[in-house]
C-alpha positions as CSV (number, residue, x, y, z in Angstrom):
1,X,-14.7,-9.0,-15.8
2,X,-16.5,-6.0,-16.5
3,X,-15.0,-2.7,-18.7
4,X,-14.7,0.1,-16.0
5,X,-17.6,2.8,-16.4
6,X,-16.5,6.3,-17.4
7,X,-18.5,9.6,-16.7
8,X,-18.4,12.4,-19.1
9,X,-19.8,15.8,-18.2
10,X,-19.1,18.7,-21.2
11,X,-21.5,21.3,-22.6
12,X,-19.5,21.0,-25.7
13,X,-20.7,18.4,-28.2
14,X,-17.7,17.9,-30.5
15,X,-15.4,17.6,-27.0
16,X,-18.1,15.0,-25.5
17,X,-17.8,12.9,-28.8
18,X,-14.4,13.5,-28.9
19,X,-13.4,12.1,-25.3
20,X,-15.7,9.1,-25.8
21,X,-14.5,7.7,-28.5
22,X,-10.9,7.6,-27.1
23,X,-12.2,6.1,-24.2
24,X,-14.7,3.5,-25.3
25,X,-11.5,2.8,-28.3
26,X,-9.8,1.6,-24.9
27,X,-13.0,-0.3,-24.1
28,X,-14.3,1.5,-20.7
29,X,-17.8,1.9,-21.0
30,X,-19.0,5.5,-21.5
31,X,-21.4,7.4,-20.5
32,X,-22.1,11.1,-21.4
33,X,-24.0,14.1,-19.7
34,X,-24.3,17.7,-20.5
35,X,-25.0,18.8,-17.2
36,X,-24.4,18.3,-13.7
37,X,-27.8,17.2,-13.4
38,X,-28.0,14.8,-15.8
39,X,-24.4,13.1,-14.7
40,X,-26.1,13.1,-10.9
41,X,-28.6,11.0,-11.6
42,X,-26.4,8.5,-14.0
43,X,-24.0,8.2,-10.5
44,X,-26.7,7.8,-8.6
45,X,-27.7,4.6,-10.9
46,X,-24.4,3.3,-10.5
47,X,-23.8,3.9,-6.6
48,X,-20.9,6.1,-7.4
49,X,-18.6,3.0,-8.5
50,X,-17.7,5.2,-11.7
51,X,-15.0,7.7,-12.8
52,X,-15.6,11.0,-13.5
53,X,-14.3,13.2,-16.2
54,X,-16.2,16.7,-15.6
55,X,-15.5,20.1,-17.6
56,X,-14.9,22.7,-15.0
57,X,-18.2,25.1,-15.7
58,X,-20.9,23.6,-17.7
59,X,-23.8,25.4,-18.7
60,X,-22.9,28.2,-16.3
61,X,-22.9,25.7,-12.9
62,X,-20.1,25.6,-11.1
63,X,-18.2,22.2,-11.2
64,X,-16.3,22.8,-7.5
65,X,-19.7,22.8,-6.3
66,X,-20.7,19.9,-8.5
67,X,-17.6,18.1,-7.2
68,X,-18.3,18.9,-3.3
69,X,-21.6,17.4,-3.4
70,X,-20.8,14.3,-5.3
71,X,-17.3,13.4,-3.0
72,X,-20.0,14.4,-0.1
73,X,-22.3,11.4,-1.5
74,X,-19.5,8.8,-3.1
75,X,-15.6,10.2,-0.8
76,X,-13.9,7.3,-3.3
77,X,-15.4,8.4,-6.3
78,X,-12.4,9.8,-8.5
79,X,-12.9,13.1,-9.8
80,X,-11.1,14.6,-13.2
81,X,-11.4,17.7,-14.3
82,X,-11.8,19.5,-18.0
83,X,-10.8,23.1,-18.8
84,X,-9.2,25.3,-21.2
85,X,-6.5,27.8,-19.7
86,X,-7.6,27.7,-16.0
87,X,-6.5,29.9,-13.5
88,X,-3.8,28.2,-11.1
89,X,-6.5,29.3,-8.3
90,X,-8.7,27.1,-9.8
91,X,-6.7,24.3,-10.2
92,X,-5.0,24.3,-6.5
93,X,-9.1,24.7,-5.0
94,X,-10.1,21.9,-6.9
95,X,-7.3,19.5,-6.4
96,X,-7.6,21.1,-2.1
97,X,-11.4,20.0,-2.6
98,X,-10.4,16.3,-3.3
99,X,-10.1,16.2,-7.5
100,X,-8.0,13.4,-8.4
101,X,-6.0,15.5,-11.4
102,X,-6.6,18.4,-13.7
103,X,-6.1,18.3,-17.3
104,X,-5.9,21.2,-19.9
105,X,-8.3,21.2,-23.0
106,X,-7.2,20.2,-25.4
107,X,-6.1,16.7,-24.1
108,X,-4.3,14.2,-26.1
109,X,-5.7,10.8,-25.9
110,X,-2.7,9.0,-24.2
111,X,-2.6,11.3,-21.6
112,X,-6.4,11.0,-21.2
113,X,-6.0,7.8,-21.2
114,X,-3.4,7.7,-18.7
115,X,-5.2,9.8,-16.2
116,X,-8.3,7.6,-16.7
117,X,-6.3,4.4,-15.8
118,X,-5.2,5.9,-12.7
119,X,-8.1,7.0,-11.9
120,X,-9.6,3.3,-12.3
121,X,-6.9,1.8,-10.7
122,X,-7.2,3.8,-7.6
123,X,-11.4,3.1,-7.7
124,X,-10.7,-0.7,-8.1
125,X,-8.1,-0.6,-5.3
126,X,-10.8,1.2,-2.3
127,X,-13.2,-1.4,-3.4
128,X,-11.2,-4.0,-2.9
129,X,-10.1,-2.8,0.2
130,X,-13.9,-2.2,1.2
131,X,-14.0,-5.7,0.5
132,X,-11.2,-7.1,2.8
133,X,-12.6,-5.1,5.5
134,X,-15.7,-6.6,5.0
135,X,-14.3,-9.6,5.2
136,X,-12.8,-8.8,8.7
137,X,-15.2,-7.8,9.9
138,X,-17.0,-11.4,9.1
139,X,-13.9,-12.8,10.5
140,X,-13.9,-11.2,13.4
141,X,-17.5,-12.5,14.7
142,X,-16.3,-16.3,13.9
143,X,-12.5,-15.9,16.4
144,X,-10.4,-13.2,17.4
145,X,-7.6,-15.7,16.0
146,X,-9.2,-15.3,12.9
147,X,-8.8,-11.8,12.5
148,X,-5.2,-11.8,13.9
149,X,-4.5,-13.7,10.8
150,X,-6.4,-10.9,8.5
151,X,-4.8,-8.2,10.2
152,X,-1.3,-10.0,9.3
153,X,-1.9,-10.9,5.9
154,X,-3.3,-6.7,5.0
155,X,-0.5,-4.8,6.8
156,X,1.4,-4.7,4.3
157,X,-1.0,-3.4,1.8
158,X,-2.4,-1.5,4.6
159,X,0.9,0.4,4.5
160,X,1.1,0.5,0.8
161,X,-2.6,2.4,0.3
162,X,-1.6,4.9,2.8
163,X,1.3,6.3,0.9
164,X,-0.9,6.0,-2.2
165,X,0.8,7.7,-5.2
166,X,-2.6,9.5,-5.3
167,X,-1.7,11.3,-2.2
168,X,2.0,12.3,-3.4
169,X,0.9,13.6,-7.3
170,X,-2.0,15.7,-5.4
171,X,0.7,17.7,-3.3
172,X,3.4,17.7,-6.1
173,X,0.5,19.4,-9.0
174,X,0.3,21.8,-5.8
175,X,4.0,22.3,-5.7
176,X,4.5,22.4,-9.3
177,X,1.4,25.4,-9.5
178,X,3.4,27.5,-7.0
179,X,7.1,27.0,-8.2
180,X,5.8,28.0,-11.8
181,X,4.2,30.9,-10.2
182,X,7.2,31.8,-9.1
183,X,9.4,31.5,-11.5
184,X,7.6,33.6,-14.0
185,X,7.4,36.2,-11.1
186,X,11.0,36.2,-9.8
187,X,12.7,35.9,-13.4
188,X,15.8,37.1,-13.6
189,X,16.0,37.7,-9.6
190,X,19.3,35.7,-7.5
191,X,16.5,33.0,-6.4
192,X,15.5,32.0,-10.1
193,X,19.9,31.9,-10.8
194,X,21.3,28.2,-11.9
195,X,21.3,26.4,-8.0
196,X,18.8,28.9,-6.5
197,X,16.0,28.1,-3.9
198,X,13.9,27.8,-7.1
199,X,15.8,25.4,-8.4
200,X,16.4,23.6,-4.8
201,X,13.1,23.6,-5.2
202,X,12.5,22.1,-8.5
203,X,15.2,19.2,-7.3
204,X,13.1,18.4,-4.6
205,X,9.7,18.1,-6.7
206,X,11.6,15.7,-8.8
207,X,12.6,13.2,-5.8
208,X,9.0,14.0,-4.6
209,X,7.8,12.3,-8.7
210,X,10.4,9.5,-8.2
211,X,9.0,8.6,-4.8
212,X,5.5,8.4,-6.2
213,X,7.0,6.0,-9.2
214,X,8.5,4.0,-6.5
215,X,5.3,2.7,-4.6
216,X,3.8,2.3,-7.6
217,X,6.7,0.5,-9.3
218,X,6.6,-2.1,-5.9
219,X,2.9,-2.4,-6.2
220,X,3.3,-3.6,-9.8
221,X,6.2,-5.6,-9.0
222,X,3.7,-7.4,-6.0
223,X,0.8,-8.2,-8.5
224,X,3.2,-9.4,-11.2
225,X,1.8,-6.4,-13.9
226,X,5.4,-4.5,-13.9
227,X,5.7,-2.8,-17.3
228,X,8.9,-2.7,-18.9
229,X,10.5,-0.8,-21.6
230,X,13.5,-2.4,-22.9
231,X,15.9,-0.9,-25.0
232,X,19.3,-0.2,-25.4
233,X,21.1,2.4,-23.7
234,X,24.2,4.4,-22.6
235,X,25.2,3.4,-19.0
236,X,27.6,6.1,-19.1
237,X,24.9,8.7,-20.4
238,X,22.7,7.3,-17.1
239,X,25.7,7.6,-14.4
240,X,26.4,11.0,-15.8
241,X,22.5,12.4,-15.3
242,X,22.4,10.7,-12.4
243,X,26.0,11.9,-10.5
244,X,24.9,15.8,-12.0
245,X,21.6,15.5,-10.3
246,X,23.1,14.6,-7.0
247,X,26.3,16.8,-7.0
248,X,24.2,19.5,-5.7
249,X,23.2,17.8,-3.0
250,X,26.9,16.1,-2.1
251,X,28.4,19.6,-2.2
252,X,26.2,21.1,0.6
253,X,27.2,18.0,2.2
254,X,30.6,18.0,1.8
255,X,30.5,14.6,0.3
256,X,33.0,13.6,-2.8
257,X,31.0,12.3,-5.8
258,X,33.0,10.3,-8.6
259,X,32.4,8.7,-11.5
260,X,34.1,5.6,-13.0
261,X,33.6,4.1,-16.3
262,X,36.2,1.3,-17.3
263,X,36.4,0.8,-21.1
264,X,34.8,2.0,-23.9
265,X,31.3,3.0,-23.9
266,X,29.1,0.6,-22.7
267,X,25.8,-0.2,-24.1
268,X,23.1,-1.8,-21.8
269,X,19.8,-3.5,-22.6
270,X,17.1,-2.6,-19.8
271,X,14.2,0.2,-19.2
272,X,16.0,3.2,-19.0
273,X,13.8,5.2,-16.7
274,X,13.6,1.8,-13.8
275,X,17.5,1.6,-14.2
276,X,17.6,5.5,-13.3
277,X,15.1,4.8,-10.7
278,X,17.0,2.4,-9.2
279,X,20.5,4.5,-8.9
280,X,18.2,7.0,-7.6
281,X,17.3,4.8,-4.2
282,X,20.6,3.5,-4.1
283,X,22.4,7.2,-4.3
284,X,20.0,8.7,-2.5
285,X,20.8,6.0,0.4
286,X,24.9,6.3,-0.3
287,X,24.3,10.1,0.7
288,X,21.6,9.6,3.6
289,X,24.3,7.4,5.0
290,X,27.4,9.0,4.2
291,X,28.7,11.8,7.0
292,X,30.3,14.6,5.9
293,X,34.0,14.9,4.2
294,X,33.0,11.0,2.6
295,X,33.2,9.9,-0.8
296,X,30.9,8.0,-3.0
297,X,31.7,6.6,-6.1
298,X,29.7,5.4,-9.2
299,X,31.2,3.0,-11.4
300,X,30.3,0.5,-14.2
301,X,32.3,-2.6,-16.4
302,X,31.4,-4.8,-19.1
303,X,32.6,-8.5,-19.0
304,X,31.1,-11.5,-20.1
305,X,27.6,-10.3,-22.0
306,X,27.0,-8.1,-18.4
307,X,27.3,-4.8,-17.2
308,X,28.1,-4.2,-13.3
309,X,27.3,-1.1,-11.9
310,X,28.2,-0.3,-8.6
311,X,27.3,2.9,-6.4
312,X,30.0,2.6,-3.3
313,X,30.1,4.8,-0.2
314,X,32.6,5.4,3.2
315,X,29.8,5.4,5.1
316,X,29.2,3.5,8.7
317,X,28.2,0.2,7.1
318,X,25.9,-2.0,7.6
319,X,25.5,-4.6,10.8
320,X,25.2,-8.0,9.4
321,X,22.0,-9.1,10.9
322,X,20.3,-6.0,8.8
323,X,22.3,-6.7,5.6
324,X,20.7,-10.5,5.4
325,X,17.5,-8.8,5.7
326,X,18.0,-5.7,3.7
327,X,15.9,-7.1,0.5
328,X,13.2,-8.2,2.7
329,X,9.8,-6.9,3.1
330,X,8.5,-8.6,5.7
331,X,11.1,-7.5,8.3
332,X,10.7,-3.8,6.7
333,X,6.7,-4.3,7.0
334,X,7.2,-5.4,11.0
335,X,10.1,-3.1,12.2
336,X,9.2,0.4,10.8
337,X,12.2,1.4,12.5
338,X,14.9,4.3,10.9
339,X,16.0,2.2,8.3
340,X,12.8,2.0,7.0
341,X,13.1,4.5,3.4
342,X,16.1,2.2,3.4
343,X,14.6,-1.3,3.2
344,X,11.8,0.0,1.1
345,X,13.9,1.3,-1.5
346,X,16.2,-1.8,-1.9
347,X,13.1,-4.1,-1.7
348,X,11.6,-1.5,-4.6
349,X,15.6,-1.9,-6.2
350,X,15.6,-5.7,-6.2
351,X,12.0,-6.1,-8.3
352,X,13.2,-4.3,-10.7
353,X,16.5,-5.6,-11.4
354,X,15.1,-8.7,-11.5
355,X,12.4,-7.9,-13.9
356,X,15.2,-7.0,-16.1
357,X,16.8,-10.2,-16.2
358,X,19.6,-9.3,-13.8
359,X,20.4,-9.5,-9.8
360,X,21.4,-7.2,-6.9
361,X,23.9,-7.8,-3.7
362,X,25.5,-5.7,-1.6
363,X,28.7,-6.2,0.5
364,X,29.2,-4.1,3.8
365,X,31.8,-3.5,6.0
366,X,31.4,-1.6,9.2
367,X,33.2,1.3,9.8
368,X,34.4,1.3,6.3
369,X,31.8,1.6,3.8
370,X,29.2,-0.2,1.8
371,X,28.9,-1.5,-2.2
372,X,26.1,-2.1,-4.0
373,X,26.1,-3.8,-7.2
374,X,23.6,-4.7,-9.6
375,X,23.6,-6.3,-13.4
376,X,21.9,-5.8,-16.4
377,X,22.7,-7.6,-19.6
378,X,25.5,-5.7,-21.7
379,X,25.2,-5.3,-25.4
């Protein structure tokens, strides 16, 4: 398979160099321009299947103009941009104006290299979806049967591209810009105070992230290319972050939040950032559910070489025809229904317990509560 094809645009030699080198180390194939009207004509050689990686003026030309024209030639183009100390104006108009991300000169290499991969990703993922609805529409001129089958078998991802984490870390740069705005204007005022609206605020940017993690964590999951970090950890150092984040949230609710730990400290061996990940959909649920004056509780044991973690709630319950299809995707795909963020999330939950070498179940009773559990192997 081919190396994906990066665009460089800088005026500045040593930061052209500089850039490609990290890139073509990670074997992309790099190509270099100095000015906007050099890098046209290189995108116009490859029918805008490339990345760019522009610096925000170069050689006094305006890159937001640079960027209209070529998202006005090649819309699924992704677009980075370069610059040293720009103003948050500039960086809200050119994400508004379609740019992909923004980073800040100077940029370390894994972070470029992040951003680049993305960036790829996303391109690979529009043409492949150009392809399938090429391929539909070639279906659809042989039988309408045919394409019924097409339409069934791309719903899903259908679903999936348009809740593109793309589409979530553009608004959340845009949130970000503002709330930092504000905090350095309203320091030391009652809204910046511990539990303020700027830190409401902050909270919610935060679930917005983990949402964005989460569709990309499932899309992983779906091609088999989940990446795991496994290492040992504190379960009780996770519960406690995790029941601290969401006490906030409980309290306006009126909802009582516990923590249980039984025994001595337990170490777990998992990726530490999935395993918070997955408490988040499966507290975030307990509270969704819960009505107020309930309790949830979040407890964890060791026996055997495994460690049980359960989050627990007093809410309605769940009706036994959805609880055999709460893990399943294909029911969560055709329904749509209000229980939707539900059967996402513990589809999203279930991949990546499993990826970890343990298993998820949960046991419901109406009108008195539901437990989830999940394992992880205990060290």
């Amino acid at each position: 398979m081919r190396p994906p094809r990066i665009l460089i645009v800088d005026n500045d030699p040593k930061d052209l160099v500089l850039y490609a080198k990290v890139l073509s180390k990670a074997r992309y194939i790099v190509y270099r321009a100095s000015g906007y009207a050099e890098a046209t004509a290189i995108l116009k050689k490859h029918r805008g299947k490339i990345v760019v990686l522009s610096e925000l003026n170069a050689n006094g030309e305006c890159g937001l103009e640079f960027l209209r024209d070529t998202l006005k030639a090649y819309p699924c183009l992704p677009f980075l941009f370069l610059a040293s100390s720009p103003s948050l104006d500039s960086v809200i108009e050119a994400l508004k104006r379609g740019a992909y991300d923004f980073l800040r000169k100077p940029v370390a290499p894994d972070i470029l290299c992040h951003s680049v991969a993305r960036s790829v990703q996303r391109m690979n993922l529009t043409l492949e979806t150009e392809k399938q609805e090429r391929e539909i529409r070639k279906l659809l001129s042989s039988s309408q049967e045919d394409l019924r089958i097409a339409r069934n078998l791309s719903s899903f991802k259908g679903f999936m591209i348009s809740m593109a984490a793309h589409d979530f870390r553009s608004i959340i740069t845009v949130l970000d810009g503002y709330l930092q705005f504000l905090t350095e204007k309203c320091h030391g005022c009652p809204v910046s105070e511990p539990h303020g609206m700027i830190y409401q605020a902050s909270r919610t940017i935060t679930r917005l992230r983990t949402m964005a993690h989460t569709l990309l964590d499932f899309e992983a999951a779906e091609t088999g290319r989940i990446r795991l970090e496994i290492r040992p950890f504190s379960l009780e150092d996770a519960l406690l972050e995790c029941a601290d984040f969401y006490r906030p949230y409980a309290d306006q609710k009126d909802i009582r939040l516990s923590l249980d730990i039984d025994g001595p400290k337990i170490m777990v061996k998992g990726d530490r950032v999935k395993v918070m990940e997955i408490l988040d959909n499966l507290i975030y649920n307990a509270l969704k559910f819960t009505p107020v004056h309930g309790s949830i509780r979040l407890s964890g044991k060791k026996e055997r070489g495994e460690a049980t973690i359960s989050v627990s709630d007093s809410g309605p319950g769940i009706p036994k025809e959805k609880l055999r299809k709460l893990f399943s995707r294909d029911d969560m795909v055709a329904t749509l229904d209000s229980h939707a963020r539900l059967g996402l999330g513990m589809t999203i939950c279930k991949k990546l317990v499993e990826a970890q070498q343990g298993k998820i179940w949960v046991e419901s009773t109406l009108g008195k509560g539901t437990d989830v559990f999940f394992s992880l192997p205990a060290i």
